[in-house]
C-alpha positions as CSV (number, residue, x, y, z in Angstrom):
1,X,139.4,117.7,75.7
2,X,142.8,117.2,77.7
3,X,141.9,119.0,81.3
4,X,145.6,119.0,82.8
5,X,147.0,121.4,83.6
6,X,149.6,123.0,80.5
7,X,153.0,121.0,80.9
8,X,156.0,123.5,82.1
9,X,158.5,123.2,79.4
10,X,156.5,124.6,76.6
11,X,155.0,128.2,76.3
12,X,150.8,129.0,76.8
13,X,150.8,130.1,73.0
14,X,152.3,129.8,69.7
15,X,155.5,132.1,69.6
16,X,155.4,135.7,67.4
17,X,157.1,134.3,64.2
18,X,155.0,131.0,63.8
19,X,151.7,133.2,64.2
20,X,152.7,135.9,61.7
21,X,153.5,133.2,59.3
22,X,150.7,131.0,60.2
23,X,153.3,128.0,60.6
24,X,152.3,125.2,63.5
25,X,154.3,125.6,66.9
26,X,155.2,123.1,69.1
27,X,155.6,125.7,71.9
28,X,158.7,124.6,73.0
29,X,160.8,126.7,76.0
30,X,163.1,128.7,75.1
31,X,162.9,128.1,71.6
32,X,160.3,126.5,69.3
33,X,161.7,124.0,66.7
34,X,160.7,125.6,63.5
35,X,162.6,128.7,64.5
36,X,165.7,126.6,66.0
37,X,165.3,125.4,62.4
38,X,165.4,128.5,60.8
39,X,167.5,130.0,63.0
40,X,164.9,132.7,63.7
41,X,164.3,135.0,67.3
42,X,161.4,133.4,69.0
43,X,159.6,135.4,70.5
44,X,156.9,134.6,72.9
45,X,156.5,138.0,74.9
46,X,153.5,139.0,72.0
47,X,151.5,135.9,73.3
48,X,147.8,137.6,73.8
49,X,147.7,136.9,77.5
50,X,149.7,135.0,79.9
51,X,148.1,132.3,82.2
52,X,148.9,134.0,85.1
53,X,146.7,137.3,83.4
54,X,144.2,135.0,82.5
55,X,143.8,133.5,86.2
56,X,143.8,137.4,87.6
57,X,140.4,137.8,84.9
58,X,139.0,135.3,86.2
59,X,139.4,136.0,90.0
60,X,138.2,139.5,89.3
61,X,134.8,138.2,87.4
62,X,134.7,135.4,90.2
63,X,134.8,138.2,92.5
64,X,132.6,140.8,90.8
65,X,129.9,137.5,90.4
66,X,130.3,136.9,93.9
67,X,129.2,140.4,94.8
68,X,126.3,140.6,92.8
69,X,124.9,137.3,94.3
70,X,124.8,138.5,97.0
71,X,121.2,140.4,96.9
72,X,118.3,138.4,97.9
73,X,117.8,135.1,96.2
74,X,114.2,133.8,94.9
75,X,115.9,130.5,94.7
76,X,115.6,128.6,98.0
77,X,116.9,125.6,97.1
78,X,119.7,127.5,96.0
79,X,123.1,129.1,97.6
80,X,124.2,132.5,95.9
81,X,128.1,130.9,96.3
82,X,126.4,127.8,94.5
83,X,124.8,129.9,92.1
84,X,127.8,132.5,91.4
85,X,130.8,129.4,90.9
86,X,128.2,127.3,89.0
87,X,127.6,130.0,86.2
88,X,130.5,131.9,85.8
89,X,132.5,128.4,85.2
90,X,129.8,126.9,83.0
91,X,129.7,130.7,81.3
92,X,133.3,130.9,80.2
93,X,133.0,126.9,79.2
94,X,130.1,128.0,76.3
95,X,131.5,131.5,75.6
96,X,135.2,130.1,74.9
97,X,135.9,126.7,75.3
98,X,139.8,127.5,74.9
99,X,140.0,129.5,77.7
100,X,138.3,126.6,80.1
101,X,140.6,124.4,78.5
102,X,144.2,126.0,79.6
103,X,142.5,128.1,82.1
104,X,141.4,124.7,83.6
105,X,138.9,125.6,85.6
106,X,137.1,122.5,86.5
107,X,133.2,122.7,86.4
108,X,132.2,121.0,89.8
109,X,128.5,119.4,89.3
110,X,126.0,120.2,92.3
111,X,128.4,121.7,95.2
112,X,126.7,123.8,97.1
113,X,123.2,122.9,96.2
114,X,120.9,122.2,99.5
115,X,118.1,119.5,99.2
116,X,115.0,121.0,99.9
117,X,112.8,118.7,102.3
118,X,110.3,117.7,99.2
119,X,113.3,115.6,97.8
120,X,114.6,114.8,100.8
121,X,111.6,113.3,102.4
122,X,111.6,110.1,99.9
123,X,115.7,109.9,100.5
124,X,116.3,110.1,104.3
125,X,116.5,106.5,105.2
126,X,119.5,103.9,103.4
127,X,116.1,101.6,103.4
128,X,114.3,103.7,101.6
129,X,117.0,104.7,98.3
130,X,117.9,100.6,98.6
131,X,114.3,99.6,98.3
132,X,113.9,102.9,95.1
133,X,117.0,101.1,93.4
134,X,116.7,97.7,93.8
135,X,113.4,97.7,92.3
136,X,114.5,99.8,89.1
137,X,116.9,97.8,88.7
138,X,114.5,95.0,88.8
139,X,111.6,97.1,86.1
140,X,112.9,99.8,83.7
141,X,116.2,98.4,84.1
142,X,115.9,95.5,81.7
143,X,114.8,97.6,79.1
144,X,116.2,100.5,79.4
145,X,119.5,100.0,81.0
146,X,121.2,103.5,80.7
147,X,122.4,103.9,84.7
148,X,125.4,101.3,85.8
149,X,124.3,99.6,89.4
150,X,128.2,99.7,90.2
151,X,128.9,103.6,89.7
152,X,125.3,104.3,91.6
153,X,126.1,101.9,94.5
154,X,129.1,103.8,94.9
155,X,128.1,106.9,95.0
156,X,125.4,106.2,97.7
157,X,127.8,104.9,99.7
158,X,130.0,108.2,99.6
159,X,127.0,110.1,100.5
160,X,126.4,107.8,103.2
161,X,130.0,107.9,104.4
162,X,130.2,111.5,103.9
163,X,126.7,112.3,105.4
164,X,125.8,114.5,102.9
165,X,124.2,113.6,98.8
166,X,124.6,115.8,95.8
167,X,121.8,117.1,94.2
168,X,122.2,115.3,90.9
169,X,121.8,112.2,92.7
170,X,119.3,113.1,94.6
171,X,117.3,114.3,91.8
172,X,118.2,110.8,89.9
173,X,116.9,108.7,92.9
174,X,113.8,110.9,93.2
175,X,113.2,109.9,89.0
176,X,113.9,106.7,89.6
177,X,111.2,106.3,92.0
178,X,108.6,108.6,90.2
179,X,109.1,106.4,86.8
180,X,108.8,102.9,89.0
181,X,105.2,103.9,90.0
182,X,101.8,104.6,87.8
183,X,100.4,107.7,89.3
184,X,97.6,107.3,91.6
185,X,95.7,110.4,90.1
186,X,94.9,112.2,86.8
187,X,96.1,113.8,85.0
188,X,99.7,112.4,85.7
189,X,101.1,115.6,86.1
190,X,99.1,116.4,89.0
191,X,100.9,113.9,91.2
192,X,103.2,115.0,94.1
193,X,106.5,112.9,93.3
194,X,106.2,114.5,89.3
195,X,105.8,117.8,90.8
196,X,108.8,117.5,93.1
197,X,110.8,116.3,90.2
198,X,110.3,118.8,87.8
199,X,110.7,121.6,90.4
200,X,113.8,120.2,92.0
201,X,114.8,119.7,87.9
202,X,114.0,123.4,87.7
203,X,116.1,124.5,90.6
204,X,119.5,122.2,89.4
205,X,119.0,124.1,85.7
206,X,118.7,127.8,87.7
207,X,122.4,126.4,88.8
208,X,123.7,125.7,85.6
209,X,124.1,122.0,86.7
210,X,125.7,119.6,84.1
211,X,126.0,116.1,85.0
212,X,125.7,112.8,83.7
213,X,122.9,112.0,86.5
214,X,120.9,115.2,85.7
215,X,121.0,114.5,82.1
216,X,119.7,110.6,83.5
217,X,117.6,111.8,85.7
218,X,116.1,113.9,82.7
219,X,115.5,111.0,80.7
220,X,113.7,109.4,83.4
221,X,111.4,112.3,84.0
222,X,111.1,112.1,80.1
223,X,109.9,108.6,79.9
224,X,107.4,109.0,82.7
225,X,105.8,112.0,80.6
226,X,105.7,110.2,77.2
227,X,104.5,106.9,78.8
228,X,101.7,108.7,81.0
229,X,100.9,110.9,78.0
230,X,101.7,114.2,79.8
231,X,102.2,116.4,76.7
232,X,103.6,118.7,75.6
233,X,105.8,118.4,78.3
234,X,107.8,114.9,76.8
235,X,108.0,116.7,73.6
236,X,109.8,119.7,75.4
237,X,111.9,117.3,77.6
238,X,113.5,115.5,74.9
239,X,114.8,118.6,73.3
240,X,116.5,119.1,76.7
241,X,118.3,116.0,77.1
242,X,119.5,116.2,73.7
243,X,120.8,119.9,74.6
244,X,122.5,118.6,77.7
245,X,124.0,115.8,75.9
246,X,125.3,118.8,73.4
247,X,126.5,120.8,76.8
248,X,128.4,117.7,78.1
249,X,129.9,116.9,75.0
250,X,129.0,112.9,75.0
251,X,127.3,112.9,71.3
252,X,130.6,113.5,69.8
253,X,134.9,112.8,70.6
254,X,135.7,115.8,69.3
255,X,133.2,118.3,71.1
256,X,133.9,120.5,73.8
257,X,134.3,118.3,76.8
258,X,132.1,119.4,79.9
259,X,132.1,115.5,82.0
260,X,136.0,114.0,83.1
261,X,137.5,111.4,80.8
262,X,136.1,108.0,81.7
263,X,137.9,106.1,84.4
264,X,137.0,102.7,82.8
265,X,135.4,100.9,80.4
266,X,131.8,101.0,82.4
267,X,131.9,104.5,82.3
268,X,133.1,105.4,78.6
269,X,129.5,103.1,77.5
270,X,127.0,104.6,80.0
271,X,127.4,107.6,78.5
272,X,127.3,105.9,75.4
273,X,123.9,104.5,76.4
274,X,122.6,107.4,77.6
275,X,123.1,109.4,74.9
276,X,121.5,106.3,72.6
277,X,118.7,106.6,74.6
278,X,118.4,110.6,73.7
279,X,118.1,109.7,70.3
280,X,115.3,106.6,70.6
281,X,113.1,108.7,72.5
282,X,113.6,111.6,70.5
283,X,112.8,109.6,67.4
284,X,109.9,107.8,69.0
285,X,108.4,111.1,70.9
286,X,108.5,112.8,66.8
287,X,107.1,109.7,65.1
288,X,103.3,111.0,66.2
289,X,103.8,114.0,63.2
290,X,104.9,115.5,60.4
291,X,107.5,117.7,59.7
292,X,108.6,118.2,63.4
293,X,112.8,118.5,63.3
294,X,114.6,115.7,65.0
295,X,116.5,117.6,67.7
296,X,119.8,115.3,67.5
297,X,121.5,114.2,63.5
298,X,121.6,110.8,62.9
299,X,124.5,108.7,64.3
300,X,127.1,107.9,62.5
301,X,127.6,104.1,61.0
302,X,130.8,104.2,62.8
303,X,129.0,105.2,66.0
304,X,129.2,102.5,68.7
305,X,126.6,100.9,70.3
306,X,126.6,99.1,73.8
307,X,128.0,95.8,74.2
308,X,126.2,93.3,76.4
309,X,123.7,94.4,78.9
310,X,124.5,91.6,80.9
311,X,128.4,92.0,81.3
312,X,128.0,95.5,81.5
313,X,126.5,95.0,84.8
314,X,128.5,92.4,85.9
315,X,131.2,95.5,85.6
316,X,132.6,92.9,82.3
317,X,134.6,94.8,79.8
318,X,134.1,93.6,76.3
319,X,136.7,92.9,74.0
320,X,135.5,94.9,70.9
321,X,132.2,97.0,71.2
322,X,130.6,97.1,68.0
323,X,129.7,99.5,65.5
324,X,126.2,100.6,64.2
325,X,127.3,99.5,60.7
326,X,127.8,96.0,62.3
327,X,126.1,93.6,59.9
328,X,122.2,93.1,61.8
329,X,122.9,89.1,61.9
330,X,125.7,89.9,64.3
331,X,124.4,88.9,67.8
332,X,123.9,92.3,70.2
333,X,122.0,93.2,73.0
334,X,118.6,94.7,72.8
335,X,119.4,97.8,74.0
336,X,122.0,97.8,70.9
337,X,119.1,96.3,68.6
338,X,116.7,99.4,69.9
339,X,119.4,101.6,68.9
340,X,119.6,100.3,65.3
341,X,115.9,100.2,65.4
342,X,116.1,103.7,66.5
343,X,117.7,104.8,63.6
344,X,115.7,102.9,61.0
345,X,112.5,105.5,62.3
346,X,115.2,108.0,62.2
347,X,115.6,107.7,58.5
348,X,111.6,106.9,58.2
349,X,111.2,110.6,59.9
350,X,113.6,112.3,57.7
351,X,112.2,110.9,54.7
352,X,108.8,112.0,55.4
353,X,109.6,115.7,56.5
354,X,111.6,115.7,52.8
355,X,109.7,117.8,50.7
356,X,111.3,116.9,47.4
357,X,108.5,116.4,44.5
358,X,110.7,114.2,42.6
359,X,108.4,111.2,43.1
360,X,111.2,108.9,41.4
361,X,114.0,109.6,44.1
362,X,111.1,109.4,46.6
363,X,109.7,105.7,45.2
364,X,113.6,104.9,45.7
365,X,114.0,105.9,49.4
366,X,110.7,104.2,50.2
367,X,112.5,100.8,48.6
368,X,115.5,101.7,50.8
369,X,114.3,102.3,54.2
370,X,111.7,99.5,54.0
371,X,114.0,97.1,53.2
372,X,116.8,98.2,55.8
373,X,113.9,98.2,58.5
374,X,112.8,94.6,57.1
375,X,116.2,93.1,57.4
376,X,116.2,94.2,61.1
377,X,112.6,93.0,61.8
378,X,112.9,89.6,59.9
379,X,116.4,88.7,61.9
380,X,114.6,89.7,65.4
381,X,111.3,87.8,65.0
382,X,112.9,84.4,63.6
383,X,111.3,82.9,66.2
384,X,109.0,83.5,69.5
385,X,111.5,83.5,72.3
386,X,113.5,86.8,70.1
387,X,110.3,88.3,69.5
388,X,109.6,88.4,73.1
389,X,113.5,89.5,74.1
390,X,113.6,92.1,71.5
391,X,110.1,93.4,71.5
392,X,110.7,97.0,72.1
393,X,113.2,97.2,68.9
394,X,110.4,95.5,66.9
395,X,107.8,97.9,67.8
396,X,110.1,100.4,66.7
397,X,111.0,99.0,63.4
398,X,107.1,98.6,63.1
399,X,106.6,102.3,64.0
400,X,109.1,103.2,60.8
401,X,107.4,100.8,58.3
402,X,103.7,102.6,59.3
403,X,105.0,106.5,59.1
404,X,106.6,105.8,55.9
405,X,103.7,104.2,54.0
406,X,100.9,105.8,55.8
407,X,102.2,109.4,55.2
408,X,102.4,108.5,51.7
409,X,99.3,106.5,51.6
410,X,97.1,109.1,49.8
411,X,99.8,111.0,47.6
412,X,97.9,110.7,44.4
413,X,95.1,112.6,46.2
414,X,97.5,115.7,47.8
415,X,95.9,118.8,46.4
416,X,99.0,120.8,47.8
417,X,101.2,118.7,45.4
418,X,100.0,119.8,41.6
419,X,101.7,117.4,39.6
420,X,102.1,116.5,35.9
421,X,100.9,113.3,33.9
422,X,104.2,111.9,34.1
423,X,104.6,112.4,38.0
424,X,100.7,111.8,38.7
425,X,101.3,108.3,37.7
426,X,104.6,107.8,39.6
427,X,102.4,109.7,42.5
428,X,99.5,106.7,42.3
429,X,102.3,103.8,42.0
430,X,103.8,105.5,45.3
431,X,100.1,105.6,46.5
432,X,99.8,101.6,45.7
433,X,102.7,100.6,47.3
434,X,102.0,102.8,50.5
435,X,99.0,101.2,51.1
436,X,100.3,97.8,50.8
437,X,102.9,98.1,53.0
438,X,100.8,99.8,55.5
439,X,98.5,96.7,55.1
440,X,101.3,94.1,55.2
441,X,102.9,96.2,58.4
442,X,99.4,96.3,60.3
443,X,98.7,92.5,59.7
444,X,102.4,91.5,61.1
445,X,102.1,93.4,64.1
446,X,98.7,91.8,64.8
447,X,100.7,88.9,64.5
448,X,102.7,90.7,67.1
449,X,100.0,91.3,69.8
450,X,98.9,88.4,69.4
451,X,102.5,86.8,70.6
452,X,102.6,89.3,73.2
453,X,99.5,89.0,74.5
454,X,100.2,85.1,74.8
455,X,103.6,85.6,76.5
456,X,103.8,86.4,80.4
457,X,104.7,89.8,79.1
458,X,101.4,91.3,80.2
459,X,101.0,89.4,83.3
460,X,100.4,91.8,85.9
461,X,103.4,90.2,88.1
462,X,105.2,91.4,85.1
463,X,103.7,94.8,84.2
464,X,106.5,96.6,86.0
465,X,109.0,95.8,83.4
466,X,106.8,96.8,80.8
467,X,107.9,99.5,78.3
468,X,105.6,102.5,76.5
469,X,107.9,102.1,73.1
470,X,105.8,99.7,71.6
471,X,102.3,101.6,71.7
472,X,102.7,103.7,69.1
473,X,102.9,101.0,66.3
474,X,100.1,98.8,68.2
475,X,98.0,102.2,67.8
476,X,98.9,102.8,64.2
477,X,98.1,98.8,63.1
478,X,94.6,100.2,64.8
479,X,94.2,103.5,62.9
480,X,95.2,101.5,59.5
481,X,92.6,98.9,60.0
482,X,89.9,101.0,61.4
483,X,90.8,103.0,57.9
484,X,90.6,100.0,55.9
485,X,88.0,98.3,57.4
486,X,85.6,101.3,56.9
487,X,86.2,100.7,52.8
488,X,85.7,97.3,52.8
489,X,82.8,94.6,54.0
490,X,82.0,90.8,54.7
491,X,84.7,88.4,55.9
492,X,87.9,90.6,55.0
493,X,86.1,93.5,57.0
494,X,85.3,90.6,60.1
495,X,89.1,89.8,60.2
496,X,90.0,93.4,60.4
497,X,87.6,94.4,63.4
498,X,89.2,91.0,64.9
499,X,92.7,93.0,64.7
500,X,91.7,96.1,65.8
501,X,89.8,94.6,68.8
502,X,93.1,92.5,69.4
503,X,95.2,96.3,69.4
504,X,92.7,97.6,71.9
505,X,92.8,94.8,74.5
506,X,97.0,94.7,74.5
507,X,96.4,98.9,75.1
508,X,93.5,98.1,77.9
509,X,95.9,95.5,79.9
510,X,98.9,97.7,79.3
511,X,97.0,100.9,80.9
512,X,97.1,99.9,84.4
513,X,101.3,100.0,83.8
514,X,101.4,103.4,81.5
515,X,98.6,105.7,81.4
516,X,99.3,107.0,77.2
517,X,98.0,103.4,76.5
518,X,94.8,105.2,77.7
519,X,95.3,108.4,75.4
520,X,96.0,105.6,72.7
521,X,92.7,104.0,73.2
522,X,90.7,107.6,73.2
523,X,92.2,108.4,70.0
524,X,90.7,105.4,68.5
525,X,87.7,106.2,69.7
526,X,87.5,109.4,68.0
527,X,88.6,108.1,65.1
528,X,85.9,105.1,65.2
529,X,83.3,107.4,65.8
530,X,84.6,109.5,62.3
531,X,84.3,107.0,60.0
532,X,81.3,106.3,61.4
533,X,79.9,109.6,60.9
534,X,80.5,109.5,57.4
């Protein structure tokens, strides 16, 4: 969306004659083309309202909103000027785009918005935010590098120069610090630094407050709640960051535009990483069930995905991002190989919340989307040292291999599902080839544990930079084999307690970094204890 203002030789609307034929205008002053053409009258006096009318509107509501705000607030954190500008710009941007377009009205983030002293506290020192991002940058920064160490440097320094932080930032330095650190008590919500997050979240969405760093900031908060297990609250907070991402406009060109156009390069692709990382989490939080809606539609093939990690920090344009479509022996990043990865569990979700009972279309997709996912997996774990590098996008691919053939491991045996001969026996071929692939899947990622237990991955100098993405399919290998293992006896039953006990000590070490590796381990304790029961 083009925020200038409207240029002065051409008119606010399309002229009388053009609308009443439904012919396009060029607005020209005094006299459109098309009737200079036609040698028509062009009349612009029936335009619906002239920008100066629409301004006067817009003063009055400003001024009526004003009024009204200015009755006790509950909101402390709050002003009532913060709050009345805040809404009644974001209002008329989600009521009618249009009119914030020519109106332009800009939407300014967090002006306004005080600090309470529960933020603040963690942020008063330059030591203190230096020591908060230098650290990130060192930890959840190599795998998840969604905020650019240029742009944030900057914008410290302005709020150092200026005296005085917005509350985006704030909020983003405060999440930045909360995801560094495993909480010191249980449950993980209990913890003061989550606490002051989510209420200082709380207060910025009172305001209306649309930002790139609040939709970070978000994300950050996110993480910490799926990789301490603080449900449903991760569930909940994915859904909002892909609603914000809607808000701003970054998950598509042509949407309503909330943010400014990117100055540069650096800017155009961390929104494009931040929004990337909307849609992992979102698939990886929905991969624990069935038939739970994504909240965001799957990318495009022509969607981009980030360039190098590396360059990008260095503030290093790249000559030609690449495409999702981009052929997966084409060397990316591993953020960009999470994303495709991403997208593979995607289509492994959507498949499995299909309810078609045409069990022919369904042996099909289960051919497609295994085969896509084991391109991706087979280029990434050629060898060791890629294993290691991309080990987050191969968990991933893992987690779409097991929710495809485990949710249709026992098709042939779905008494919701009454099926004919014909079908039945497609139904117990599906069934077959489930349960092979789930076996196949379960013995490669025992292969790799077993690699990443052996790498300095899990060292506990290195535990900081551990990610929670690759649990889920470590858990699921688990689950399979305690399955399996329960069916079967001597030496083939030996090797698979051998696996499951290898899944359970890569979850123990990884606890002490995220705390769902504990919820992980519980639920295999249930489930040990079921089969066990008979």
């Amino acid at each position: 969306m083009n925020l200038t203002p409207a240029s002065t030789s051409t008119a606010l609307h399309a002229c009388a004659p053009c609308r009443s034929a439904k012919r396009r205008c060029d607005k020209a002053l005094p006299s459109c083309g098309l009737c200079q053409r036609t040698r028509r009258n062009c009349d612009y006096a029936q335009q619906p309202a002239s920008e100066e009318s629409l301004r006067a509107r817009i003063r009055e509501l400003e001024s009526a909103l004003h009024l009204s705000s200015e009755s006790p607030s509950t909101l402390t954190d709050l002003s009532d000027e913060t709050v009345a500008n805040s809404s009644l710009r974001t209002s008329i941007f989600f009521l009618d785009s249009d009119i914030h377009e020519y109106s332009n009205i800009p939407i300014k983030a967090t002006t306004g918005v005080s600090i309470p002293e529960y933020v603040g506290e963690h942020l008063q020192e330059r030591c203190q935010i230096d020591e908060i991002t230098t650290l990130y940058f060192e930890s959840v920064h190599t795998w998840m590098p969604i905020i650019n160490k240029t742009r944030l440097s900057q914008l410290v320094d302005t709020a150092q120069t200026q005296n005085e932080m917005q509350a985006d930032l704030a909020l983003l330095l405060l999440t930045m610090k909360l995801i560094q650190h495993p909480p010191d008590a249980y449950p993980a919500q209990s913890t003061s630094l989550y606490v002051a997050a989510k209420r200082f979240s709380f207060a910025l969405d009172m305001a209306g407050i649309c930002s790139l760093l609040r939709l970070q900031a978000t994300l950050l908060i996110t993480v910490y709640e799926l990789g301490h297990a603080v449900f449903p609250a991760a569930y909940l907070s994915i859904g909002s960051c892909a609603r914000l991402g809607f808000a701003m406009g970054i998950h598509h060109k042509s949407a309503p535009q909330m943010l400014r156009k990117p100055r540069n390069w650096m800017d155009w692709d961390e929104r494009q990483r931040v929004w990337w990382l909307v849609i992992i989490l979102d698939r990886y939080i929905s991969a624990g069930g069935d038939y739970r809606p994504l909240n965001s539609d799957e990318p495009s093939t022509q969607s981009y995905i980030s360039g190098d990690d590396g360059a990008w920090d260095r503030g290093e344009m790249v000559v030609a991002p690449e495409r999702l479509r981009t052929s997966t022996d084409h060397p990316v990043s591993q953020f960009s190989r999470m994303a495709q990865a991403a997208h593979l569990l995607g289509q492994a979700i959507r498949h499995c919340n299909d309810e078609t009972s045409n069990m022919s279309f369904v042996l099909e997709d289960i051919d497609v989307v295994c085969q896509a996912t084991n391109s991706l997996l087979n280029l990434m774990t050629a060898n060791r040292d890629d294993t290691v590098c991309y080990y987050v996008a191969v968990a991933i691919c893992f987690s779409a291999l097991m929710k495809v053939s485990e949710f249709h491991s026992c098709d042939s045996f779905a008494k919701e599902k009454p099926l004919d001969a014909g079908a039945f026996a497609l139904a117990r071929q599906c069934t077959a080839k489930a349960v092979l692939i789930m076996k196949q899947t379960a013995a490669q990622i025992i292969s790799f544990v077993q690699v990443l237990n052996e790498s300095l991955l899990l060292e506990e100098r290195n535990l900081p930079t551990l990610s929670p993405l690759f649990f889920h399919c470590v858990y699921r290998a688990a689950a399979a084999l305690t399955w399996v293992s329960s069916e079967t006896s001597g030496a083939e039953r030996e090797q698979y307690i051998h696996g499951i006990s290898l899944c359970v000590e890569i979850l123990q070490r990884a606890e002490a970094r995220w705390k769902s590796a504990d919820a992980y381990l519980e639920a295999l304790r249930i489930m040990a204890q079921y089969f066990q029961d008979g």
